[in-house]
N, C-alpha and C positions, 0 to 999 in steps of 0.2 A: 504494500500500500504506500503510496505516491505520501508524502508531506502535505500537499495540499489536499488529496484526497482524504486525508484522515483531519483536517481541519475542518474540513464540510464536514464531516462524519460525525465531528461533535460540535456542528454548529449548536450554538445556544442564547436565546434570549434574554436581553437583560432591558430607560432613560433611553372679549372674547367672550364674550355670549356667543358659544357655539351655534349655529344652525343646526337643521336634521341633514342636510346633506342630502335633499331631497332632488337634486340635479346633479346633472353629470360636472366632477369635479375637475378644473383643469391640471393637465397634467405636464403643461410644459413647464420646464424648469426656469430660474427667472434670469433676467439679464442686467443685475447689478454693475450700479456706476460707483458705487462706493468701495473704497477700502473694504476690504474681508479680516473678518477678526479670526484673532489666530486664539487654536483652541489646544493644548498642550496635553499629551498623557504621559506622565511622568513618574516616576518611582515615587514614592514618599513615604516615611515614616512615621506611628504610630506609639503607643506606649499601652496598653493592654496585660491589665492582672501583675504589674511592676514590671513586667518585660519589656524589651523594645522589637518590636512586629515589622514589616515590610511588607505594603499594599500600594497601590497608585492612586492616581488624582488626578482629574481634569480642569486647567485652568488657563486663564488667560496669561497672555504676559505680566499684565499689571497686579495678578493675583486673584484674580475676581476667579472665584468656582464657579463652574457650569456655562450657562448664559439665561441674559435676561433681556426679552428681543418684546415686539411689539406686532398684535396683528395686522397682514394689512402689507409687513415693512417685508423687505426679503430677507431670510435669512441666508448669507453668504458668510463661508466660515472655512476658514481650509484650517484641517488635523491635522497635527505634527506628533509621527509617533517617536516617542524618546523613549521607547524601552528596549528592552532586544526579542521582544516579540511580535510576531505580525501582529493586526489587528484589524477592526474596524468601528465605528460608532453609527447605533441604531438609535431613531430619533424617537422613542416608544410613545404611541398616542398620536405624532403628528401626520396629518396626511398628507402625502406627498408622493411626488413624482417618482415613479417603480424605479427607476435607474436611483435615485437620492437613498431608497431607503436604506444603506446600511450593512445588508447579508453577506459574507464574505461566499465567494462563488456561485453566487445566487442571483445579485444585482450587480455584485463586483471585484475586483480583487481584494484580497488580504492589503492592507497598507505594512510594508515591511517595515522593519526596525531602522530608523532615521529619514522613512519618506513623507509624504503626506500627499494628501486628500484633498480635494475643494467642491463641497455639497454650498447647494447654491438654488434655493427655491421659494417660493413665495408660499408667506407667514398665514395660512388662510382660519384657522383658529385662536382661541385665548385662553389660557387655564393653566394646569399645574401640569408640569409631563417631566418626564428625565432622557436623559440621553445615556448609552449602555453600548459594551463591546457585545458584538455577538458571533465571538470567536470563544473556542474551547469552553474556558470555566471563569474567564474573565470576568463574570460579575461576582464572582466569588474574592477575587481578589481587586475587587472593588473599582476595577475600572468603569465609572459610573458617577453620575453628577446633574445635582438639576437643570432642567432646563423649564422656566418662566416666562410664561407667554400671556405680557398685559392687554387689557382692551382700552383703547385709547378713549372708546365713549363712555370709561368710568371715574368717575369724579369722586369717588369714596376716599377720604383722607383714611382710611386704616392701615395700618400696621404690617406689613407683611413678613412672615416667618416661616421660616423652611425646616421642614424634620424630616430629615433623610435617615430613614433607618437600615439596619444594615447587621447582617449574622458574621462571627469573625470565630476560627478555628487557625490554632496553631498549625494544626497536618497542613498538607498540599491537596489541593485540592482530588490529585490523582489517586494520593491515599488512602481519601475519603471514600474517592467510586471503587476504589481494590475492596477496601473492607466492605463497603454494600454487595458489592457483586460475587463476595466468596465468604460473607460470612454472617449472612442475614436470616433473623429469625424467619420460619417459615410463619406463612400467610393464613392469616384468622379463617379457617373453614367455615364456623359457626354463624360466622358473621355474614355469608354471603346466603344464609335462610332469611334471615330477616327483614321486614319492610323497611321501606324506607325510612317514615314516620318515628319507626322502632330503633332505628341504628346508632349505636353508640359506638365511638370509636375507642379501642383499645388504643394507649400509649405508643404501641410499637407501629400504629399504621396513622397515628397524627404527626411525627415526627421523625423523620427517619434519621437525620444527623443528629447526633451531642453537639451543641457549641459550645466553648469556652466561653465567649462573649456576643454581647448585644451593643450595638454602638447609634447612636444619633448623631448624626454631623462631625464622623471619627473621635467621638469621645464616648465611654464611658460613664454608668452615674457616679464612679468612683470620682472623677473629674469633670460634670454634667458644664455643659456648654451654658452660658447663665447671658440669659437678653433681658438690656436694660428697657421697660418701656412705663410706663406713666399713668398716674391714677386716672380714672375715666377716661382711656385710651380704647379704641375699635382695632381688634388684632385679629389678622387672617392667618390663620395655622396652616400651610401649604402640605400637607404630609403623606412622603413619597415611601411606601412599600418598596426599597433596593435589594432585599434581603433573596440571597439564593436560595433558600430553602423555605423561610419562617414566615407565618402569618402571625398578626397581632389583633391586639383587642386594645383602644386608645382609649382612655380614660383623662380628665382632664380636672378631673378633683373638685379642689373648691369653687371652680368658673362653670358656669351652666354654657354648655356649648350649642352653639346650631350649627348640624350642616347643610350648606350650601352650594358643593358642587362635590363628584365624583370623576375622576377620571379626566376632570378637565370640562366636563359637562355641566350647565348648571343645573338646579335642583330645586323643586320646590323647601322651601326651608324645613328641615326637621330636627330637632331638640331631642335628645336622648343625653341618656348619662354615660352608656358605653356605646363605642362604634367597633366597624369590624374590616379589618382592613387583610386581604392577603395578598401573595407576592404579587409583584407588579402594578397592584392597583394604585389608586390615588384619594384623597380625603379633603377636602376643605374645609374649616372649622370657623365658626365667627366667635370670639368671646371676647368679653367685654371687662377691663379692669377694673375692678373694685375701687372706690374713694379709700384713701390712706395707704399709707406702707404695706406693702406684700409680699411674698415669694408664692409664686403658683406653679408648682412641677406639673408639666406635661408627660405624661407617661404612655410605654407601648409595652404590652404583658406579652410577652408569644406565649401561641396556642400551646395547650397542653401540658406546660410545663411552669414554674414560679421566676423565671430568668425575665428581667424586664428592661428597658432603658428610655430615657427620653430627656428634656432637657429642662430649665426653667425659668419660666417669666418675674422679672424680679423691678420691684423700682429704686432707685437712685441708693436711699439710705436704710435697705432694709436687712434684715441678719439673714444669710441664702443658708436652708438647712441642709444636712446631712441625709441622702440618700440612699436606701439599701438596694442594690441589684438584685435582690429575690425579692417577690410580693410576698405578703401573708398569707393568701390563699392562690392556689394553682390554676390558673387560666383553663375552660373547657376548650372546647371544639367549635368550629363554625358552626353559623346555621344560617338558615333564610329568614328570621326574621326581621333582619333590615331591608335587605332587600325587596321584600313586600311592601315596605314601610316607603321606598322614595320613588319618585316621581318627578320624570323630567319635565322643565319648566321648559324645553324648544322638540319635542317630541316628532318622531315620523310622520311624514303625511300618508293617512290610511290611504292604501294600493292594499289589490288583490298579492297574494305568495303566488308569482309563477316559477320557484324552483326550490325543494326542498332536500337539504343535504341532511345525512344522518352520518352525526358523528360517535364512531364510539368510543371508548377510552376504556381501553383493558390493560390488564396486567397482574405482578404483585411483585411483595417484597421479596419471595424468595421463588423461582430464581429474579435475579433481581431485572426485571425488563418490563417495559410501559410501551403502550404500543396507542396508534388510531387505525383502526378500523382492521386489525389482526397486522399490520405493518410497523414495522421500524426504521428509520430513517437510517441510510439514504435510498433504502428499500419502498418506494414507497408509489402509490398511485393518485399522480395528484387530483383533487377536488374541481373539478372543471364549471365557472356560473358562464352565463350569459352577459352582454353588456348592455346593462339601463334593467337589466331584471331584479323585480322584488326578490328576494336570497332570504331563504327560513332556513337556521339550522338547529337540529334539534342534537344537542349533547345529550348523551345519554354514557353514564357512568359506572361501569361496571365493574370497579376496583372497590378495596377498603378504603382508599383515601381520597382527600381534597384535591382536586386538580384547577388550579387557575390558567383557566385556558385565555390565550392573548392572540387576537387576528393584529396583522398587520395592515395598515393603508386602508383601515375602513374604522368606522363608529356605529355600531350596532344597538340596537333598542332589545330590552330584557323584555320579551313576550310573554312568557309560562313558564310556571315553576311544577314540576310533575304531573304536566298535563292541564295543568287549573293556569286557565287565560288571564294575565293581570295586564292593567287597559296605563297609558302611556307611562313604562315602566320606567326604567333610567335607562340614559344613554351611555355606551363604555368603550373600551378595547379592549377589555379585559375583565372574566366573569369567571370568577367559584361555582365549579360544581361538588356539591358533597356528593358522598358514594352512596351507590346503588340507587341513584336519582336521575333525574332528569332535567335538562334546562334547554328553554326554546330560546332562538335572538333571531332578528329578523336584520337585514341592510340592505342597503341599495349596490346596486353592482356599478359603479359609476367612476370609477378609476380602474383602468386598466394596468394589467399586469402577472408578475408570479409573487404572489405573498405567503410568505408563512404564516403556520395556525399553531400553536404550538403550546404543552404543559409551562410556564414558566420557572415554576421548581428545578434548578436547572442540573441538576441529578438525573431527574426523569428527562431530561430532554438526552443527558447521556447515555441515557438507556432506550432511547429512540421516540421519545412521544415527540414528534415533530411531525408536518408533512407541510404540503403546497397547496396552496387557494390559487387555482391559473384560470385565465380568464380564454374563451373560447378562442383558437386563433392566436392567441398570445404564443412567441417563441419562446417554448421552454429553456430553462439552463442546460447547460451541456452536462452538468452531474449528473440530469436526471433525462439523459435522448437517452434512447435506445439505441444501441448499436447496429 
């Protein structure tokens, strides 16, 4: 096996009042007269449990992490990769022209060790999204960074704050998939009698890695990142799911929160005291500072386990407390009761479904392989729509675990949850399925191309849950002709 054919091999996903996208999307790329900002990925150093760690970072020259762009404006940006390994940067959430998005052999080459890259297309959304390698296990080792996309028709003086979460493990990442792949408990039997309604997840199928640590904005709560901001101050909590593996549960204590957008989408407001965020998704938070002196930890609990991190909102002259990295009580499992609960505020225009995909997701922990539709990447038959056709696809789950499935180059509306039709649901790129369940999304097929679909847990993606969304007529990649 070729070098680069085993880089595809484990390709993996990792990073503005939206419309519905009820029209065909333009897909040319843009023709910026501006200076292009230079976006760096670079080694960097960390300090984690008294150790000192080795992960990267994406930044500009001047220092600025990620980027913070404006709809509407072009995004032009040429990558400069500083490390000694290929790469590339997936623009997670944005949509964009099939050559821009990202896939190394898919859309494009690997960016070698000291070359770069110049993506170059116009800003057509506004919300919260990140930008991510989608090479090997790179988002494990944190090649990954926000990316903020403002809407210029918003006049809101608030606050804006980014929580970029993120799972951190001494091993290599390679390690990590040796020990799953040759020494993984076998797969709950028992558990695949039971209804769906009934299904409780065992420990060993809500978490498949140990982590050492939990990190927000590469710190620790041992070291918790501390934002100064101001009594009766409006604060926008941006909070980006980066983590390879982990889903969280976001709690935000003594501030009553509403959210407001999902995935970069907006949302009819909803108020709850916990939200539910898994990999790759997105959360918007509005909360409001209290009169007087304060410290407000913002917190993220991952699933299944008592390991939590997050950061905290503090004003000028207040005492910042001491934070435990374990909760007092252990975080459960996902569910769909949020998801029931929100409601996009710029919803699909009802059209009839003229083509419906059935996706399945199988697999298990032992032996250790995740599949779509009995296939494993680069094994795989890709999903063929139509162009301008309504697109229903129904997930349907037939593993012990959570899978967060993420389409690329489209925004899809949550239609049914096992069956039971829920009426203009949120809009996403990225939607949890729990096991032995069902989840319906419907999209418009309206940018053409080859898109991946893909588990964003990116273990499972090394054990194949990946394939292609190619649009009819569309020139497949040469990974996947047939000879």
């Amino acid at each position: 096996m070729s070098y680069y054919r085993f880089i595809a091999k484990t390709i993996l996903g990792l990073v503005i009042a939206s419309s519905a996208f009820a029209t065909t999307v333009n897909t040319q790329t843009s023709s910026s007269t501006t200076q292009p900002t230079v976006l760096l990925i670079k080694p960097y150093t960390i300090t984690v449990n008294g150790k000192i760690a080795s992960v990267y970072h994406i930044v500009q020259p001047n220092g600025t992490w990620g980027y913070i762009g404006t709809a509407g404006d072009n995004f032009n940006v040429i990558v400069k990769n500083e490390t000694t390994m290929p790469t590339t940067l997936h623009w997670h959430g944005l949509i964009v022209p099939n050559s821009q998005d990202g896939v190394p052999n898919v859309t494009q080459l690997p960016i070698p060790p000291g070359g770069e890259y110049h993506y170059d297309f116009k800003l057509l959304q506004s919300g919260t999204y990140w930008m991510h390698s989608h090479v090997g296990f790179q988002i494990q080792q944190m090649i990954s960074a926000p990316l903020i996309i403002l809407n210029p028709a918003d006049n809101t003086k608030e606050k804006n704050v980014v929580m970029f979460l993120s799972d951190f493990s001494f091993k290599s990442p390679q390690t990590i998939l040796n020990q799953l792949t040759k020494s993984n408990a076998a797969d709950q039997p028992a558990a695949k009698s039971m209804k769906p309604m009934q299904m409780t997840q065992v420990k060993a199928d809500l978490n498949d890695v140990q982590y050492d640590a939990l990190l927000t904005n590469y710190h620790t709560l041992h070291t918790p990142e501390i934002i100064r901001v101001i009594p009766g101050q409006l604060v926008r909590l941006r909070i980006i799911d980066a983590a390879a593996m982990s889903s969280f549960f976001i709690n935000t204590n003594k501030l009553p929160a509403t959210a407001i957008a999902v995935d970069g989408e907006d949302i009819h407001p909803l108020k709850e005291d916990s939200f539910q965020l898994a990999a790759g998704q997105r959360l918007d938070l509005l909360v409001k500072i209290p009169a007087g002196e304060g410290a407000y930890p913002i917190l993220a609990e991952k699933t299944g386990t008592s390991m939590q991190t997050g950061l905290i909102l503090a004003t000028a002259h207040t005492k910042i407390p001491k934070l435990s990295e374990t909760a007092t009580t252990p975080a459960g499992a996902l569910n769909y009761q949020q998801e029931w609960q929100l409601k996009a505020l710029h919803p699909l225009k009802v059209k009839p479904v003229q083509q419906i995909l059935h996706v399945n997701l199988e697999g298990s922990m032992s032996p250790y392989q995740w599949k779509i539709n009995n296939q494993m990447w680069p094994n795989i038959t890709p999903l063929i729509v139509k162009q301008h056709d309504r697109v229903q696809i129904i997930f349907d789950n037939q593993t012990n675990m959570t899978h967060p499935m993420h389409l690329h180059g489209h925004v899809f509306e949550v239609t049914a949850i096992d069956g039971k039709p829920m009426t203009d649901g949120a809009l996403r790129d990225t939607v949890f399925i729990l096991p032995h369940s069902t989840l319906t999304v419907q999209f418009d097929a309206n940018n053409p191309g080859n898109w991946m679909l893909h588990c964003h847990m990116v273990y499972h993606m090394a054990a194949g849950m990946l394939t292609l969304l190619s649009y009819e007529g569309y020139k497949l990649p040469k990974l996947l002709k047939k000879e």
